[in-house]
C-alpha positions as CSV (number, residue, x, y, z in Angstrom):
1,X,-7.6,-26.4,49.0
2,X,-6.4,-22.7,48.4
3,X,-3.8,-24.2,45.7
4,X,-6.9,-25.5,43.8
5,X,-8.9,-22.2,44.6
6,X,-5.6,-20.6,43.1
7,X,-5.4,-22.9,40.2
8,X,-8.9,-22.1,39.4
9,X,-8.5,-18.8,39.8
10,X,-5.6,-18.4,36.9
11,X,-7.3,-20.7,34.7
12,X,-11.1,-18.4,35.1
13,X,-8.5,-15.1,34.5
14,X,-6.5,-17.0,31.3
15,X,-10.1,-17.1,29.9
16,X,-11.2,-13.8,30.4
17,X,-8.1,-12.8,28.9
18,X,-8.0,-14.7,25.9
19,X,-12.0,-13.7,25.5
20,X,-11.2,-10.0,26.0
21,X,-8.5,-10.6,23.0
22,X,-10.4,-12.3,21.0
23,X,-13.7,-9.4,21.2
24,X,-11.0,-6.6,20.6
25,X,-8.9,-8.3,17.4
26,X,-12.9,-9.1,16.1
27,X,-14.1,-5.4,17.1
28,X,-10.6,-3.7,15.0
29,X,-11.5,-5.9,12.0
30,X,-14.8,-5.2,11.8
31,X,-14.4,-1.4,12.5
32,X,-10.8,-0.5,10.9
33,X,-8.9,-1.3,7.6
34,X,-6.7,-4.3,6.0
35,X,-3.7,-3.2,4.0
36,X,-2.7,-5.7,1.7
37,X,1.0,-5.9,0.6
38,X,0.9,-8.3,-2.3
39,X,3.9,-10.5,-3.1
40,X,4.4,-9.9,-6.9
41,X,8.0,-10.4,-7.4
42,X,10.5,-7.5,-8.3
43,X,7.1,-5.3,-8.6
44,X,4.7,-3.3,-6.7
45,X,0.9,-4.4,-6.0
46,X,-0.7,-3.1,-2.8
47,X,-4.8,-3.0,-1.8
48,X,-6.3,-1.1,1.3
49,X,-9.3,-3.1,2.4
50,X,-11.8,-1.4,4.3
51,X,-15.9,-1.3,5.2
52,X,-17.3,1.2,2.6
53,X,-14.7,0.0,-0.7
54,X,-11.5,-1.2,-1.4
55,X,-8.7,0.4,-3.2
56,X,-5.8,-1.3,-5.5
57,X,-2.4,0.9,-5.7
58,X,-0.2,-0.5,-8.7
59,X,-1.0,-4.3,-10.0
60,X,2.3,-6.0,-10.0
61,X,3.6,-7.5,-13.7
62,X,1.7,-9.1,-16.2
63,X,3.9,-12.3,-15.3
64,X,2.3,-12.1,-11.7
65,X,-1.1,-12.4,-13.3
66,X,-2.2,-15.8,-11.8
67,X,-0.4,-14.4,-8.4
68,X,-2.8,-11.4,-8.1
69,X,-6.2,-12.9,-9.2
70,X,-5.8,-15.9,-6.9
71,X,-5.0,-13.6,-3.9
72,X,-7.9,-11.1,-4.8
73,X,-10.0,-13.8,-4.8
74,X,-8.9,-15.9,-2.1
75,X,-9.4,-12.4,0.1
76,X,-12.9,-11.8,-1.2
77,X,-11.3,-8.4,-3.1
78,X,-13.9,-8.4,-5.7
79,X,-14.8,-4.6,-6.4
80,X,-12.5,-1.4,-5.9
81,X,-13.9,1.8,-5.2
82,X,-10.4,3.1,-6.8
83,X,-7.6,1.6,-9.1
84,X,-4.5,3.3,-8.4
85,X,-1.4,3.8,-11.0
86,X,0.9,5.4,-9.7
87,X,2.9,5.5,-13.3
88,X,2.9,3.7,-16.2
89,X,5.8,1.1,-16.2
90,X,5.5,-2.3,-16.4
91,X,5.7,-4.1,-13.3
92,X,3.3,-1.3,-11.7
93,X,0.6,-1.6,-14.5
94,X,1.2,-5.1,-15.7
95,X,-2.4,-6.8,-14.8
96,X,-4.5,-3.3,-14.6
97,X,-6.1,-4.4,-18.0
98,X,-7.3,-8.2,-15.8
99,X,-8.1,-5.8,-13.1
100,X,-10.5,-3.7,-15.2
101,X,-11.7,-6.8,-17.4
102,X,-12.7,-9.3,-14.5
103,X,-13.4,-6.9,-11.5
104,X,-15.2,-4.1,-10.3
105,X,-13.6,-1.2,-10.7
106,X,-15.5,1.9,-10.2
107,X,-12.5,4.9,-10.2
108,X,-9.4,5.1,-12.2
109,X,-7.0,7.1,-10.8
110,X,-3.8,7.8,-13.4
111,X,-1.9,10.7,-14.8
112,X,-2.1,11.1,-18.5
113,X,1.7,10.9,-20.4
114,X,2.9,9.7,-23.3
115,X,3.9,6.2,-22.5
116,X,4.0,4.2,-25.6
117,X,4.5,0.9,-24.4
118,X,2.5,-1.8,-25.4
119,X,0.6,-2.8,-22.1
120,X,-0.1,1.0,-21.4
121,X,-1.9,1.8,-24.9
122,X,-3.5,-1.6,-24.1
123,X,-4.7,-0.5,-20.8
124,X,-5.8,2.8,-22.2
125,X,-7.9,1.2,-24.5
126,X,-9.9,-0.9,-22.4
127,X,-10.4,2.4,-19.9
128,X,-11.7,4.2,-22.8
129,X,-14.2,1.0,-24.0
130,X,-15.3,1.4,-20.3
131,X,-15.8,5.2,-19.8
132,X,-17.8,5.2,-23.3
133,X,-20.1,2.6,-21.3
134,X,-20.5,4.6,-18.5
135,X,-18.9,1.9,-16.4
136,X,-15.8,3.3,-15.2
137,X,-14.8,6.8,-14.2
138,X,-11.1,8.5,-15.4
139,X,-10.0,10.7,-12.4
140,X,-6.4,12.4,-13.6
141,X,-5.1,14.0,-9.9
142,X,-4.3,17.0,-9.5
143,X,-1.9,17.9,-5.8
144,X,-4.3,18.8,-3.1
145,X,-7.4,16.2,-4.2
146,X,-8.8,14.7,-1.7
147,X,-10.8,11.2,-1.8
148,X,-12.7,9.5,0.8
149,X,-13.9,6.2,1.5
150,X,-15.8,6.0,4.6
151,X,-13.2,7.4,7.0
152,X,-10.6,6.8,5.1
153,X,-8.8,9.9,3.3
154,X,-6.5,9.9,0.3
155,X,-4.8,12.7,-0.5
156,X,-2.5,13.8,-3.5
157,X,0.6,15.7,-2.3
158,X,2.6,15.1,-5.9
159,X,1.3,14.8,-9.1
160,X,3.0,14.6,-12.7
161,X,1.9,17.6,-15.2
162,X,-0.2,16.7,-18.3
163,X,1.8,14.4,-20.9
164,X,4.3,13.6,-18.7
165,X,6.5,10.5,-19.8
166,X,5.7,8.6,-16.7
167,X,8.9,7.7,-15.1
168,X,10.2,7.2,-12.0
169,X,9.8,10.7,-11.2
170,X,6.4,11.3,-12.8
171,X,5.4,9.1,-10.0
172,X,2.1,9.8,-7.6
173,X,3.0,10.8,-4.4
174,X,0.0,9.8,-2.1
175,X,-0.9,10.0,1.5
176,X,-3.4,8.1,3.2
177,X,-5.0,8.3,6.8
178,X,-7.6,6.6,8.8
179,X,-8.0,7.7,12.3
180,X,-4.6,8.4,14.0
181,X,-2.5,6.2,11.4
182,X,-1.3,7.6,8.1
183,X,0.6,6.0,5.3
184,X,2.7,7.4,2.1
185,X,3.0,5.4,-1.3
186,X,5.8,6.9,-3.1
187,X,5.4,4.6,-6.6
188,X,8.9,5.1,-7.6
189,X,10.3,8.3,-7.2
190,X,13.9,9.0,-7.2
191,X,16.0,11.8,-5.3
192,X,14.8,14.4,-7.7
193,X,11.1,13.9,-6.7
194,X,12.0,13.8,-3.4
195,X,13.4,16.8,-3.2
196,X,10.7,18.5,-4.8
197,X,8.4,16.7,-2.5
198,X,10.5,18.7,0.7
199,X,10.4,21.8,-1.6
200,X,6.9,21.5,-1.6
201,X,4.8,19.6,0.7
202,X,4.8,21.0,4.5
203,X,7.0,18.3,7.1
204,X,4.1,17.3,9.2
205,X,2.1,16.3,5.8
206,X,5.6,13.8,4.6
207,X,5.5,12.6,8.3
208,X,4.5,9.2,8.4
209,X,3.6,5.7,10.1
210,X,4.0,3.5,7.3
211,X,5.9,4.2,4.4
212,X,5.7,2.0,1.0
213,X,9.9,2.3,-0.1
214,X,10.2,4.2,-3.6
215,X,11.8,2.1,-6.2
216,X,11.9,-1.4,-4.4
217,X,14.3,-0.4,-2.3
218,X,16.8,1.1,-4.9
219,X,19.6,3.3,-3.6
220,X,18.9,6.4,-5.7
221,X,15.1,6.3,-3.5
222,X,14.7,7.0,0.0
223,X,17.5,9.7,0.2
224,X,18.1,10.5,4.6
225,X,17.2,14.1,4.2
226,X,13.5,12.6,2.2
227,X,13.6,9.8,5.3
228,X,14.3,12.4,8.3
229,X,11.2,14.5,7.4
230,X,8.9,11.2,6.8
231,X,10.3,8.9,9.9
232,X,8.5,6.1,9.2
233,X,7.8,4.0,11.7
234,X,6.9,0.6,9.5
235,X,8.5,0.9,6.0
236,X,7.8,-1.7,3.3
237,X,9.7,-2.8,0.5
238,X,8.0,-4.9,-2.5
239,X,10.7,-6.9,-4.2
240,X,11.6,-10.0,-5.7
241,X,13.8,-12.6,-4.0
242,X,17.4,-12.8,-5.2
243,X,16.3,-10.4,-8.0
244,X,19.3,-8.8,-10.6
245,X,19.2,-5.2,-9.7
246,X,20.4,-6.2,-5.9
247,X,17.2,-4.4,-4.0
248,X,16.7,-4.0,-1.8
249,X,20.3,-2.2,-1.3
250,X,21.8,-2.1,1.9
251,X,22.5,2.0,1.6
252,X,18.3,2.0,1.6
253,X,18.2,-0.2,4.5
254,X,20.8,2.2,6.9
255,X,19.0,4.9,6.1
256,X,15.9,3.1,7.2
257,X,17.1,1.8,10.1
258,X,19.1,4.8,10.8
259,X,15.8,7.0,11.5
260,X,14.5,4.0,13.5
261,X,11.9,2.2,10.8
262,X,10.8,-1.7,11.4
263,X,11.5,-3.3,8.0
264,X,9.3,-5.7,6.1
265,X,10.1,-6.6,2.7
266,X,8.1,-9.2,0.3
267,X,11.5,-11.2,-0.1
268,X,11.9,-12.2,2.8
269,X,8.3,-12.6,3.9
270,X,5.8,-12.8,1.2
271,X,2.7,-11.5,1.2
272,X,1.5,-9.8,4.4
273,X,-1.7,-7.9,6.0
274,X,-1.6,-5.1,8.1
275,X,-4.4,-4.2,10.6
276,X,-5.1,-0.7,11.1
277,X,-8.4,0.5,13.6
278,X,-7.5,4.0,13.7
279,X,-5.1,4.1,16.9
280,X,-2.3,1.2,16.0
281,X,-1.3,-1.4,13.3
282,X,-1.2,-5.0,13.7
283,X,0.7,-7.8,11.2
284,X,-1.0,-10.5,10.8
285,X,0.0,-13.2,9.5
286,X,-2.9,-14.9,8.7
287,X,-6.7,-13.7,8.4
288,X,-8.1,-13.2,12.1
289,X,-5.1,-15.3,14.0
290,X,-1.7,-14.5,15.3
291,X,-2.1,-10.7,15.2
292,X,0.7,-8.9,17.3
293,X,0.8,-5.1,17.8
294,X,3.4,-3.8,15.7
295,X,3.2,-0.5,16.8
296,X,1.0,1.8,19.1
């Protein structure tokens, strides 16, 4: 008798548990944020999902077209209370012209340079036809603006000067926080920038949870003195698998390790979602089911 009563005792305490889990992985994705780390190859294409509008950093190459749109969709990422470009190459802008043409995009955040590349001038063009229709707004960051969506906060802490060429090192330095977790999207800026960020941007502003890796991973990103002041405690990596340039490379990944970071990298795991509710993140690996704390 009192092994059945025990029986029946673990089995009523298994339920509560699982129902206590369930209401507390419901109550963080109704209350907190989805970040969105798009597989798009050897390119970069991120979105931050939250309550009061959505934000799109970099769009991935015009190759990944089909990629994004059916993801976006598939996600029910149909509007964007920003559009986010951190510069103007290729495999960070290529589907920003499908972005603007088939979704709602209310805020265009870029710098103005002097990119002449084709997909650039193309994108331009379309931004214009939408300003002159009063459907789209141009927002060209200067450092210390400050954006808000709900309770979530983007900041600029680096941002190219007028007519810049828009390389690597013209890229936006962001920071973004919700609650007690706090993110960095680096575009892909080199050494220089880096050190210019450190020059100029106080420690506890660079110091980070999550960190999206400058330059896919490249070796001349992500120097140790730039990763000691940021100590990230998730760092991701958009890449494409087996890709010719070798990234990520393994000098990136012993830094990363070196300062303690847990390492995901599209790669190796494709596209991914990251629950934020202000205190902790949580991977999950697919909408509402095996979540796992990756961090508190």
């Amino acid at each position: 008798m009192r092994k059945k009563r025990n029986i029946w005792l673990f089995v009523v305490v298994l339920l509560a548990i699982s129902l206590l889990y369930a209401w507390y992985e419901r109550s963080i994705s109704e209350d907190g944020i989805v970040i969105h780390v798009i597989d798009v190859g050897q390119a970069d294409c991120a979105v931050i999902e939250s309550p009061d509008g959505n934000v799109i950093i970099d769009t991935g190459t015009d190759a990944s077209e089909h990629i994004v749109r059916a993801y976006l969709q598939s996600h029910g990422l149909t509007s964007f209370s920003y559009m986010i470009l951190s510069h103007p190459h290729d495999d960070h802008i290529g589907n920003a012209d499908m972005i603007l043409r088939e979704f709602e995009v209310e805020r265009v955040i870029c710098a103005e340079n002097q990119s002449e590349t084709p997909i650039w001038l193309n994108f331009l063009r379309l931004m214009e036809e939408q300003i002159l229709c009063g459907d789209l707004v141009w927002v060209k960051p200067d450092i210390g603006d400050v954006f808000w969506i709900g309770a979530l906060r983007i900041e600029v802490l680096m941002s190219p000067s007028k007519d810049n060429p828009g390389e690597n090192n013209d890229s936006l330095l962001l920071r973004t926080d919700y609650g007690d977790c706090s993110m960095l999207w680096t575009g892909d800026a080199e050494h220089k920038a880096e050190e210019a960020f450190l020059s100029n941007i106080p420690v506890e502003r660079l110091c980070v949870d999550f960190l999206k890796v400058a330059h896919h991973g490249g070796s001349g990103s992500s120097s140790e003195s730039f990763l000691q002041a940021v100590r990230p405690q998730l760092a991701v990596i958009s890449c494409g698998q087996d890709n010719s340039f070798g990234h990520p490379h393994e000098e990136t990944l012993r830094r990363l390790e070196a300062v303690g970071s847990q390492i995901y990298r599209t790669d190796l795991h494709g596209s991914f979602r990251l629950l934020c509710n202000g205190k902790e993140f949580l991977l999950l690996s697919s909408v509402h089911e095996n979540a796992r704390s990756v961090w508190r």
